[in-house]
PAMARPA-527816 format. One record per residue: residue number from 1; residue in one letter; chain; x, y negated, z negated of N, C-alpha, C in turn. Coordinates in steps of 0.02 Angstrom, whole numbers, plus 50000, padded with zeros to 5 digits. Layout:
// residues N
num;residu;chaine;n_px;n_py;n_pz;ca_px;ca_py;ca_pz;c_px;c_py;c_pz
NUM;A;A;X;Y;Z;X;Y;Z;X;Y;Z
...
This chain:
// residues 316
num;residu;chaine;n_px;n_py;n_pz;ca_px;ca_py;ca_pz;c_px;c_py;c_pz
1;X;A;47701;50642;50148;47742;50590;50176;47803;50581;50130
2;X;A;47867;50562;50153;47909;50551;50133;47949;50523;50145
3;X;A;48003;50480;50117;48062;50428;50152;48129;50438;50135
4;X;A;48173;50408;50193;48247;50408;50168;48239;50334;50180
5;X;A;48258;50315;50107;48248;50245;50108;48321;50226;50105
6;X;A;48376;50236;50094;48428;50231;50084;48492;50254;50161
7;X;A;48501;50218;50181;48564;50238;50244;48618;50211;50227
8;X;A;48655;50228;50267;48734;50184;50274;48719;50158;50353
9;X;A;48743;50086;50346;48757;50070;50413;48791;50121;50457
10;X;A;48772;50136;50518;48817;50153;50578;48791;50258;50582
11;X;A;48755;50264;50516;48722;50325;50520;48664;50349;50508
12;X;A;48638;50296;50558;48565;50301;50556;48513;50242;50537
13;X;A;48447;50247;50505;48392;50201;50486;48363;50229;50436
14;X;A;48339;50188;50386;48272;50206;50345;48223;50214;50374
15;X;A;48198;50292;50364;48138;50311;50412;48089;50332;50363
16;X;A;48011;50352;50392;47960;50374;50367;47969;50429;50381
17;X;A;47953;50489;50343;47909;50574;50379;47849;50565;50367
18;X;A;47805;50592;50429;47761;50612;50437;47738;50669;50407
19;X;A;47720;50735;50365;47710;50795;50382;47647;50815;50383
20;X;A;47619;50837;50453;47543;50878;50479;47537;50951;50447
21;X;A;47489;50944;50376;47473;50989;50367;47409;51030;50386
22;X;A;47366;50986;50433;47308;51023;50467;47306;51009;50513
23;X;A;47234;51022;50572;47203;50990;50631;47207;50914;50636
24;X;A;47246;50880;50670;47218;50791;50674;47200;50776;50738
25;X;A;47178;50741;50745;47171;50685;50822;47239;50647;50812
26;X;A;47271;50625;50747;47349;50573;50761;47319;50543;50709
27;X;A;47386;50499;50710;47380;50451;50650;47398;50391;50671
28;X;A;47415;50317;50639;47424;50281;50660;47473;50258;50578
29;X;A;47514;50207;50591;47543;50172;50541;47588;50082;50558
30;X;A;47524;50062;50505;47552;49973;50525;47575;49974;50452
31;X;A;47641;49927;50479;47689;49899;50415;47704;49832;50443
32;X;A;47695;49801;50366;47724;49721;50368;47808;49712;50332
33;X;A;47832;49693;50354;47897;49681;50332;47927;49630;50275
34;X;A;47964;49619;50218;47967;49554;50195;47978;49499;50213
35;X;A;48027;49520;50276;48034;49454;50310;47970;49428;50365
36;X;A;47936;49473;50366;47863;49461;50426;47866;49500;50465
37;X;A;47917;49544;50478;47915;49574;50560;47865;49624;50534
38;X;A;47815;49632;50598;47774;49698;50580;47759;49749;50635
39;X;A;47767;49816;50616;47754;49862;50646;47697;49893;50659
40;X;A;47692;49940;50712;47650;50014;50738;47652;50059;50741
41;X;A;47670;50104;50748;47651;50185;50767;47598;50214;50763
42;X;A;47614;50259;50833;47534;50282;50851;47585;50377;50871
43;X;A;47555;50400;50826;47589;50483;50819;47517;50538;50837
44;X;A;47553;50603;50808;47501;50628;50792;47537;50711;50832
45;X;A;47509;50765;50804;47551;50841;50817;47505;50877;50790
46;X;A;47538;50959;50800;47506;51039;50759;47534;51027;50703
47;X;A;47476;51066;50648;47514;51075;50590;47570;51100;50582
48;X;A;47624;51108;50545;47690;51110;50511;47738;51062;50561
49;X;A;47703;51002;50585;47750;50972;50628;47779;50903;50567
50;X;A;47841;50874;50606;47865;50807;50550;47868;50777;50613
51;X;A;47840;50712;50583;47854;50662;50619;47905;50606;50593
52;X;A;47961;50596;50621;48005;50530;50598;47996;50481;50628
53;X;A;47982;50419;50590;47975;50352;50597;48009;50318;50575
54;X;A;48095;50299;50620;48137;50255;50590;48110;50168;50591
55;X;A;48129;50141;50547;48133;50071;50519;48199;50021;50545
56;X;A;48187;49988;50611;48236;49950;50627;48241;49879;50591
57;X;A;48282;49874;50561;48302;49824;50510;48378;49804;50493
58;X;A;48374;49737;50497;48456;49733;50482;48493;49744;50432
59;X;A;48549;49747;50399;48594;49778;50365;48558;49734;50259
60;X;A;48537;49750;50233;48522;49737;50169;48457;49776;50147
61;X;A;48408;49729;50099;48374;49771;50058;48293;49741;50075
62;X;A;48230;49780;50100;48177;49745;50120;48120;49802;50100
63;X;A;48069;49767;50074;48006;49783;50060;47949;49760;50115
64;X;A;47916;49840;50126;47871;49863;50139;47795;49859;50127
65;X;A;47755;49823;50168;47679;49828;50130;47606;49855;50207
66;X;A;47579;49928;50178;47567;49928;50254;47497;49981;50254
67;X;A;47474;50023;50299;47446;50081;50284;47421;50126;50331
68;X;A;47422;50189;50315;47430;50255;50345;47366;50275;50355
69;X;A;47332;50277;50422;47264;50311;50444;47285;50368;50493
70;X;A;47225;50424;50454;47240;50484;50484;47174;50505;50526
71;X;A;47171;50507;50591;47111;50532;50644;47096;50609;50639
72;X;A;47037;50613;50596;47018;50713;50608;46959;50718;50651
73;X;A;46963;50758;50681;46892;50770;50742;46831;50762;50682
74;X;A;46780;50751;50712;46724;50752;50676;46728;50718;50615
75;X;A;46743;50671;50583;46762;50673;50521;46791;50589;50503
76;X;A;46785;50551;50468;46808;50496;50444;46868;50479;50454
77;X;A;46897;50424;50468;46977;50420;50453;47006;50420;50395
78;X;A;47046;50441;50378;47092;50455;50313;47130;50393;50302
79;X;A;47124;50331;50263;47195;50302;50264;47221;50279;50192
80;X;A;47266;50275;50176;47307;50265;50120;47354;50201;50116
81;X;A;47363;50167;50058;47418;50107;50063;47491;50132;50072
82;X;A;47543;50095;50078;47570;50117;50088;47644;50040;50060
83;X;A;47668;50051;50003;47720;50001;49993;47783;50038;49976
84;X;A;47855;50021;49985;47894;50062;49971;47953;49977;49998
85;X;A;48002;50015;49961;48094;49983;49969;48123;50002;50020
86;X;A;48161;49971;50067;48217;50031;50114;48285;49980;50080
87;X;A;48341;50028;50127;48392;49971;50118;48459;49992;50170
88;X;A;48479;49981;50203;48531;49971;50269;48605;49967;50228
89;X;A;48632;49998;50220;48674;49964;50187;48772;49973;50229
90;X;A;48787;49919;50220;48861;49903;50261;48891;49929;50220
91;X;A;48956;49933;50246;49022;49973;50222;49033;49945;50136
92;X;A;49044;50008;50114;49053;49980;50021;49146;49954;50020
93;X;A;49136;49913;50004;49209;49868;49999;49212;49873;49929
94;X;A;49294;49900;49908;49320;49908;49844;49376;49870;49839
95;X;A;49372;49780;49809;49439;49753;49814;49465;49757;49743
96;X;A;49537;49779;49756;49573;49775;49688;49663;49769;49723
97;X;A;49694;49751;49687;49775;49734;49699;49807;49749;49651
98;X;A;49874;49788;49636;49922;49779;49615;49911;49734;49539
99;X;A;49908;49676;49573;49884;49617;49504;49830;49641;49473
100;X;A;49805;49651;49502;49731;49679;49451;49741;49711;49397
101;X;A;49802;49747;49387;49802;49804;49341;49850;49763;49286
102;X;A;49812;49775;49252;49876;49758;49175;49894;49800;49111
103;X;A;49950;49848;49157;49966;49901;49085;49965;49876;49030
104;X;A;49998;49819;48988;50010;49808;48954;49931;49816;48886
105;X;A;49879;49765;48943;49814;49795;48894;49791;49834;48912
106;X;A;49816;49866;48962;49772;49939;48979;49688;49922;49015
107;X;A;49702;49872;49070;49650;49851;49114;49652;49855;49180
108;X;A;49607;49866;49203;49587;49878;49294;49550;49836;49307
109;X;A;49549;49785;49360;49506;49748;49367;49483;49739;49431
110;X;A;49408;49748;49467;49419;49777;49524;49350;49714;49540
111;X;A;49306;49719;49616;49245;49708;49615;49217;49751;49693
112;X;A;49146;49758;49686;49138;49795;49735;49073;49736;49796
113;X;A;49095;49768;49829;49035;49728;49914;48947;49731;49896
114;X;A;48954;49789;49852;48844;49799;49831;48861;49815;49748
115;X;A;48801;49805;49704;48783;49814;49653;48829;49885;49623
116;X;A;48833;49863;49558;48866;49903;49534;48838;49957;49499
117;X;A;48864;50020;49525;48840;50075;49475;48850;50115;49421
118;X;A;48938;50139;49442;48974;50167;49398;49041;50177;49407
119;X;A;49079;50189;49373;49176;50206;49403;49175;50262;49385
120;X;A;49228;50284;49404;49263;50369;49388;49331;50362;49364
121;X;A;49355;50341;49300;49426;50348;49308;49460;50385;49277
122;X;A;49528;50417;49291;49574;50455;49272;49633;50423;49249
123;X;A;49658;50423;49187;49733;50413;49181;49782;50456;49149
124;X;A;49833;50455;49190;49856;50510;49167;49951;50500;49164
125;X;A;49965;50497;49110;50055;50476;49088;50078;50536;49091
126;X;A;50159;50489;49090;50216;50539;49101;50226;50597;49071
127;X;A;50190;50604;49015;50195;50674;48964;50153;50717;48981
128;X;A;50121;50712;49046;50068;50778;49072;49985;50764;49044
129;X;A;49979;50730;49004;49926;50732;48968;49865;50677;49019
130;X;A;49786;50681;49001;49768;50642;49027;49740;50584;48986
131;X;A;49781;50523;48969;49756;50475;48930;49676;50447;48944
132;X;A;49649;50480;48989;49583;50436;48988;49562;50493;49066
133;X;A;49513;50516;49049;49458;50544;49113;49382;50546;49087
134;X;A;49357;50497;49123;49275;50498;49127;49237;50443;49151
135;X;A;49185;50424;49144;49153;50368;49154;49125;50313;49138
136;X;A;49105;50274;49177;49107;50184;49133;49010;50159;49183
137;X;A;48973;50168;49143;48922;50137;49160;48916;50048;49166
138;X;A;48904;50048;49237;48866;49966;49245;48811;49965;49248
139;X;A;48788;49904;49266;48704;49879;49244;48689;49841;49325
140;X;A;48706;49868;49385;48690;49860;49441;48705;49758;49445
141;X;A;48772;49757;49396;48802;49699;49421;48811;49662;49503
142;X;A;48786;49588;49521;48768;49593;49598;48851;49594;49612
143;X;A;48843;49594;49694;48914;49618;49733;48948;49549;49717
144;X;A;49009;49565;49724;49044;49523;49700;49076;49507;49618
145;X;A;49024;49532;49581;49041;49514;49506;49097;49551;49500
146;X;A;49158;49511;49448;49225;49541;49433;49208;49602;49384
147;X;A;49231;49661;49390;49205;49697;49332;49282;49758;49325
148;X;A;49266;49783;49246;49358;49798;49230;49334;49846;49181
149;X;A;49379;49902;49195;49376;49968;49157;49462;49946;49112
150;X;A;49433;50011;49044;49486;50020;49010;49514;50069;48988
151;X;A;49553;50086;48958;49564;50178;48954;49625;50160;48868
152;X;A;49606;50192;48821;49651;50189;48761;49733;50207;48772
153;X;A;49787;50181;48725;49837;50207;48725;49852;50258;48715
154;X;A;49915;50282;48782;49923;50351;48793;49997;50375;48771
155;X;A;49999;50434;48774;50053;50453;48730;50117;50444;48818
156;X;A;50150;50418;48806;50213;50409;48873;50187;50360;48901
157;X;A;50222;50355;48958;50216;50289;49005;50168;50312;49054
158;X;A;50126;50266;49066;50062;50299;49151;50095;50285;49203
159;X;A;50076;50356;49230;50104;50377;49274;50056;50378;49337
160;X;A;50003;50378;49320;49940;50375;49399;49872;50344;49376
161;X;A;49832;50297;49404;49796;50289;49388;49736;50300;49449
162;X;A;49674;50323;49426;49632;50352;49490;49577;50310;49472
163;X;A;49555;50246;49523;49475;50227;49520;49429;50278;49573
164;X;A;49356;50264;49538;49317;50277;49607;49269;50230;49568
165;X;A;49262;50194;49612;49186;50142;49599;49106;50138;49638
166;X;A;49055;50156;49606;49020;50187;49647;48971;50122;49650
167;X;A;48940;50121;49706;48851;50057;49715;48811;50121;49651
168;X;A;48752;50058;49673;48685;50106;49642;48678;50149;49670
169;X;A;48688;50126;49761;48623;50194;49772;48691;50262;49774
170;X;A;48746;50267;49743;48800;50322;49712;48851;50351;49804
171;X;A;48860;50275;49840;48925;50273;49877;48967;50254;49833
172;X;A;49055;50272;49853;49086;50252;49824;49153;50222;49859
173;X;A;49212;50212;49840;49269;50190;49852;49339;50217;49809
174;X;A;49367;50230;49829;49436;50251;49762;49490;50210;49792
175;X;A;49538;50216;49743;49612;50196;49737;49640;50207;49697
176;X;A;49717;50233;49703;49768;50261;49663;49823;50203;49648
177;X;A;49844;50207;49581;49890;50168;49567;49949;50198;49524
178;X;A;50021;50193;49556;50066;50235;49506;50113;50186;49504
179;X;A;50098;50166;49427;50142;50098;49405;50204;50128;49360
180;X;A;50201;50207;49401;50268;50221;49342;50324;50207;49368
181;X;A;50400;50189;49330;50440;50194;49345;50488;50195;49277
182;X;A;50573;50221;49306;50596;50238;49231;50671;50191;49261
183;X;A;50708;50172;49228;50786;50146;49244;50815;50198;49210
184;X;A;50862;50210;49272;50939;50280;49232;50980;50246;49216
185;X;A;51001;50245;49146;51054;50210;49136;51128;50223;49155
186;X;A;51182;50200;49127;51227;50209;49179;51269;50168;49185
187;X;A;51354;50169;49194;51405;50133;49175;51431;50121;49267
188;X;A;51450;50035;49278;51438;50016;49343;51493;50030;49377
189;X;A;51490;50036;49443;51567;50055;49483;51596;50002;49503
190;X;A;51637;49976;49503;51685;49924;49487;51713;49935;49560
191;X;A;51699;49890;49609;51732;49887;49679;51780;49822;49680
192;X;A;51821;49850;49738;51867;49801;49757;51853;49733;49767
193;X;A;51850;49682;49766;51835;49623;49783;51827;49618;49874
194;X;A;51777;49620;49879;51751;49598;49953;51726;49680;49988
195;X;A;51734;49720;49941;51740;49804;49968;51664;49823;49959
196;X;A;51649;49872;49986;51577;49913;49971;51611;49981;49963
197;X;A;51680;50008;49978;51704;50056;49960;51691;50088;49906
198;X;A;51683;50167;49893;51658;50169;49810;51754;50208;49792
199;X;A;51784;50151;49748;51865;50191;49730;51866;50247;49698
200;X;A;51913;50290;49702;51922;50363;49683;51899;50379;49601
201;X;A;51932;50313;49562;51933;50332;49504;51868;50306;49475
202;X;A;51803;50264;49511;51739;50266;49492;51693;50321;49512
203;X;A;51712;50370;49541;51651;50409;49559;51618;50449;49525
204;X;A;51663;50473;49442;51657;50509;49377;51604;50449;49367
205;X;A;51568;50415;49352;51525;50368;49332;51458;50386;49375
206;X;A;51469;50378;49443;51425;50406;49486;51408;50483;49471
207;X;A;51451;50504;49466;51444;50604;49451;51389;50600;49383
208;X;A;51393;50572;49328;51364;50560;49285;51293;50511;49307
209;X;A;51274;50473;49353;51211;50458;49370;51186;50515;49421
210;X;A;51208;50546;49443;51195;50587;49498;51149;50649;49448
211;X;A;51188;50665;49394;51155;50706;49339;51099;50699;49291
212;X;A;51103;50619;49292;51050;50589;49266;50980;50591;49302
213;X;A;50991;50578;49363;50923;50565;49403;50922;50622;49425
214;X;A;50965;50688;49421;50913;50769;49409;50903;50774;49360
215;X;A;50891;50737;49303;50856;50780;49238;50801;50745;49251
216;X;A;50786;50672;49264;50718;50652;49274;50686;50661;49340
217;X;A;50709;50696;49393;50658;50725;49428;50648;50809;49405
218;X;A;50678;50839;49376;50644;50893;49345;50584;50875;49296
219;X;A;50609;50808;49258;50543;50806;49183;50499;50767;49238
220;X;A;50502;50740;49289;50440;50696;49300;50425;50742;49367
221;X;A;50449;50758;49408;50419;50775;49466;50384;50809;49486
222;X;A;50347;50864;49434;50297;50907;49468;50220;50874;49450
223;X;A;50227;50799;49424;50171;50762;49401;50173;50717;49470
224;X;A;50218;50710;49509;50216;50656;49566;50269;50652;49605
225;X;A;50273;50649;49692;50313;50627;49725;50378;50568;49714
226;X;A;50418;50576;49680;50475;50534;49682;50516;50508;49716
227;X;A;50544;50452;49712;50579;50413;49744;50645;50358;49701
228;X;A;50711;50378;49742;50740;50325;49708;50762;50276;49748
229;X;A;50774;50228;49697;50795;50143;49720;50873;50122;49692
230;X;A;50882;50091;49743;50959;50073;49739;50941;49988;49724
231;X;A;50973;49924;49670;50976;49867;49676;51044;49845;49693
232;X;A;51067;49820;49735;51132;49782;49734;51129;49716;49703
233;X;A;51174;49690;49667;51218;49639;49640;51262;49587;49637
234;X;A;51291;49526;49621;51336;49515;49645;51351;49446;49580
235;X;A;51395;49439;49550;51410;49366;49529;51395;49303;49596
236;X;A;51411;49259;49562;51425;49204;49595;51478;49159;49629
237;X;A;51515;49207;49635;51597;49191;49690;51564;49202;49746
238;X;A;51574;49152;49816;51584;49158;49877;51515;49150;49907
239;X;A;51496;49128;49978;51429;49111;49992;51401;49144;49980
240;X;A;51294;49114;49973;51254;49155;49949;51253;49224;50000
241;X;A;51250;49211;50063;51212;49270;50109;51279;49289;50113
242;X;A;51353;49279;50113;51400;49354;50119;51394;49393;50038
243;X;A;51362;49354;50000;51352;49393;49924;51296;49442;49940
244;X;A;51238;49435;49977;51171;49465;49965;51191;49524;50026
245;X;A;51239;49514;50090;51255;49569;50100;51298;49626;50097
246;X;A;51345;49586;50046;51409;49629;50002;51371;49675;49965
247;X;A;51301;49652;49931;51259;49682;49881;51228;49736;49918
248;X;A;51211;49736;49989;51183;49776;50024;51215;49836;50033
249;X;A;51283;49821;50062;51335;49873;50079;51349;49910;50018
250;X;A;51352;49878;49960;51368;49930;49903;51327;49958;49877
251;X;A;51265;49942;49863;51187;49962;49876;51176;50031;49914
252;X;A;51184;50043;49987;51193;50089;50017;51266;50135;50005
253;X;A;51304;50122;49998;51380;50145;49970;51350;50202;49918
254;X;A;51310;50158;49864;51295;50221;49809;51251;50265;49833
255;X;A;51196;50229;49851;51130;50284;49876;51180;50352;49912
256;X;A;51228;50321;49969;51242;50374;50008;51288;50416;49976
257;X;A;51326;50406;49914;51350;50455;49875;51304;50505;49827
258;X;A;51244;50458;49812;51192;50504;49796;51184;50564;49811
259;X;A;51164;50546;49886;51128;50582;49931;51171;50653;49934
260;X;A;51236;50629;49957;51280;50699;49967;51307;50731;49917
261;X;A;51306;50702;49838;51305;50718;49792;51255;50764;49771
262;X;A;51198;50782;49803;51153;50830;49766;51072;50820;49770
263;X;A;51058;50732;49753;51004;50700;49754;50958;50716;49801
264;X;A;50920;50748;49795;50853;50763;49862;50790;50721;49848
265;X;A;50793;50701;49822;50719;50632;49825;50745;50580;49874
266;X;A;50677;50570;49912;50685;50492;49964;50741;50440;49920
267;X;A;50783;50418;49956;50806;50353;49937;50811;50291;49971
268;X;A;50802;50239;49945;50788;50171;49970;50854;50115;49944
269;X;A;50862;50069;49966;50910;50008;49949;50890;49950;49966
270;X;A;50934;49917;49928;50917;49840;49942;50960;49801;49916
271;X;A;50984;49744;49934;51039;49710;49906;51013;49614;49888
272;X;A;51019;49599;49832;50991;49539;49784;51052;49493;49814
273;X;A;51119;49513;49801;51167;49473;49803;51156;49430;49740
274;X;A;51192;49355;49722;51183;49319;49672;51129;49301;49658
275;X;A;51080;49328;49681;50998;49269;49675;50952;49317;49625
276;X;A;50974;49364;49596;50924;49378;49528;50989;49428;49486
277;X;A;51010;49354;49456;51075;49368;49403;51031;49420;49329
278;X;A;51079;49466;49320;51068;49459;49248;51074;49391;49206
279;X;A;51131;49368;49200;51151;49324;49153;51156;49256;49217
280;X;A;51118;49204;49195;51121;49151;49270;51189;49125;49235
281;X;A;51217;49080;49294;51278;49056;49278;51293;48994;49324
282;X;A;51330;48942;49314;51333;48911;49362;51373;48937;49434
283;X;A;51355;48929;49496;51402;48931;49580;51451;48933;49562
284;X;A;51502;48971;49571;51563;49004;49587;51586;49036;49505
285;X;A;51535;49083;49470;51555;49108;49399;51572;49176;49424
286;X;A;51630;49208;49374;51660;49262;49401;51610;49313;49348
287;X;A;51553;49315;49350;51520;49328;49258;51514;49431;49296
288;X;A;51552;49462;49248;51544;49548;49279;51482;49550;49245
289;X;A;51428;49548;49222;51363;49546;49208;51333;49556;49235
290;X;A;51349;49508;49297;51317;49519;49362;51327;49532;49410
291;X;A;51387;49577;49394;51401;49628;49465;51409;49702;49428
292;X;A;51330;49700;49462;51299;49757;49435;51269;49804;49495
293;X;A;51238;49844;49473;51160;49906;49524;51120;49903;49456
294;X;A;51060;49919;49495;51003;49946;49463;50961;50021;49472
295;X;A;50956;50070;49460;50952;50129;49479;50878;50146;49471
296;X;A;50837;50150;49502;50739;50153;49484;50744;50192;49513
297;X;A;50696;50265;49456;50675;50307;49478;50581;50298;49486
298;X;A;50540;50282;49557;50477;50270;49525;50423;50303;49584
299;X;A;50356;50303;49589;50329;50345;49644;50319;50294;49706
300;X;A;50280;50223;49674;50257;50182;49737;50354;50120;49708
301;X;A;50359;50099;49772;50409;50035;49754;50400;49992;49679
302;X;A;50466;49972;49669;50453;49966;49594;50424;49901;49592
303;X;A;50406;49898;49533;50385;49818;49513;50458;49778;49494
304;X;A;50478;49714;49495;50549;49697;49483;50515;49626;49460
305;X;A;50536;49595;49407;50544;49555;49367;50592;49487;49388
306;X;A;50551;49418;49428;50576;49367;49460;50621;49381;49495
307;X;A;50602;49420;49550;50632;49457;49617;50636;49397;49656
308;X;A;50692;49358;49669;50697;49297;49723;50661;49295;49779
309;X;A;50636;49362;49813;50610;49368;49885;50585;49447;49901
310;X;A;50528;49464;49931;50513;49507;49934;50556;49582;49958
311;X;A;50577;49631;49932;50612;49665;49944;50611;49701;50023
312;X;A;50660;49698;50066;50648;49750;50127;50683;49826;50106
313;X;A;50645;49835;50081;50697;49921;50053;50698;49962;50114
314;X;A;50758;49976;50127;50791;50023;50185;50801;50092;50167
315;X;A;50783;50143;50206;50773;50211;50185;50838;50226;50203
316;X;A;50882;50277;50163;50965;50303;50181;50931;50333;50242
């Protein structure tokens, strides 16, 4: 006899085998359930036959108390006890966010839907190397408990981070996180007042970012899909929303000189206008500080630092 005590919801039941290794008349098998429900089966076959006896039970973890009589012609009945575990188990839920992660101490903080078994993680920075690959034993923490892997300091900035978090009975869940990103530095193009035009004699500035963000998709890109980001800018002359879409237009202005400039990575934009100054200032300051771009080279959208409003980044 033997059991799959262990299922996933939606593929199948915890069942019994039967296996007839001689002559029988049949067998019979009563089980009591933990919760009370109790069963029958009345079987019985030629030798080398299996018999399966699934266990209808709802989705968690239930004990078994019961016993197995076997009918041989001529001959006594055979029966044996019979106690054992099953367990049903629903979809393994792996919650973790963005927030969860804190480069700074080098933490993941995740929790899972059933008991905890083990993680799998990988980290791996911008210098090719893998700051951290292997595993993190739990102690079948119940579902729900907050629980957080760590990985030592790595030589560059991380560039991907890989969970897999497994239950006991060794389902699992993954998620990827690529909190890299780099700023190209870079001297700003100076537009006309009210213009998104890029003028003749700024585009040597641009020619020089255009060169910049091919040297860092050569050093970073065969570690990860890249992407760049355009921020638009604006002091504080003139209403907020013709500022945030002046920021837009020049925003796209550069991307699209990018683009025909050479640049083959996805590009995205977005325009701030006055509402995430470098330097704050009071309504109507002419401060060039803050008429600026921001140039992010990164894989997932960047992280941005007291971003007024959630970014709609527009693909060129």
């Amino acid at each position: 006899m033997s059991l799959d005590s262990r299922v996933p919801l939606g593929q199948g039941l915890p069942a019994l085998k039967v296996e007839i290794l001689e002559p029988i008349l049949g067998f019979d098998v009563k089980l009591k359930r933990s919760d009370g429900k109790e069963f029958e089966f009345k079987d019985g076959g030629k030798p080398g036959m299996t018999r399966t006896l699934e266990l209808e039970q709802p989705e968690g973890r239930f004990h078994y108390e019961g016993e197995l009589t076997v009918r041989f012609k001529g001959a006594q009945p055979g029966k044996m006890p019979l106690s054992f575990d099953t367990e049903l188990l629903g979809p393994l839920t792996l919650t973790v966010s963005k927030e969860d992660l804190d480069l700074a101490e080098r933490k993941l903080r995740f929790k899972l839907s059933r008991p905890a078994g083990k993680a799998k993680l990988t980290v791996v920075s911008d210098s090719g190397w893998n700051a951290f690959d292997g595993e993190i034993k739990f102690k079948g923490e119940p579902a729900g408990t907050p629980l957080e892997v760590t990985w030592p300091k790595p030589a560059g900035k991380v560039l991907k981070i890989s969970l897999k978090a497994y239950d006991t009975a060794d389902f699992y869940q993954s998620v990827e996180f690529f909190p890299w990103q780099v700023d190209i530095p870079h001297e700003e193009v100076i537009f006309a007042s009210g213009s998104a035009e890029i003028p003749a004699a700024e585009r040597s500035k641009l020619d020089k970012s255009v060169q910049k963000i091919a040297e860092a998709v050569k050093r970073y890109g065969e570690f990860a899909a890249l992407r760049l980001y355009i921020l638009g800018h604006t002091d504080t002359v003139g209403p907020t929303q013709a500022n945030r879409e002046l920021s837009l237009q020049r925003a796209r202005s550069i991307a699209a000189y990018f683009r025909s400039h050479g640049a083959r990575l996805p590009i995205y934009f977005e325009g701030f206008g006055e509402q995430a100054p470098h330097k704050p200032t009071p309504d109507e300051t002419a401060e060039s500080a803050n008429r600026r771009a921001e140039y992010i080279i990164s894989v997932d959208d960047p992280s941005l630092i007291n971003a007024p409003f959630s970014p709609q980044w527009r693909p060129l």
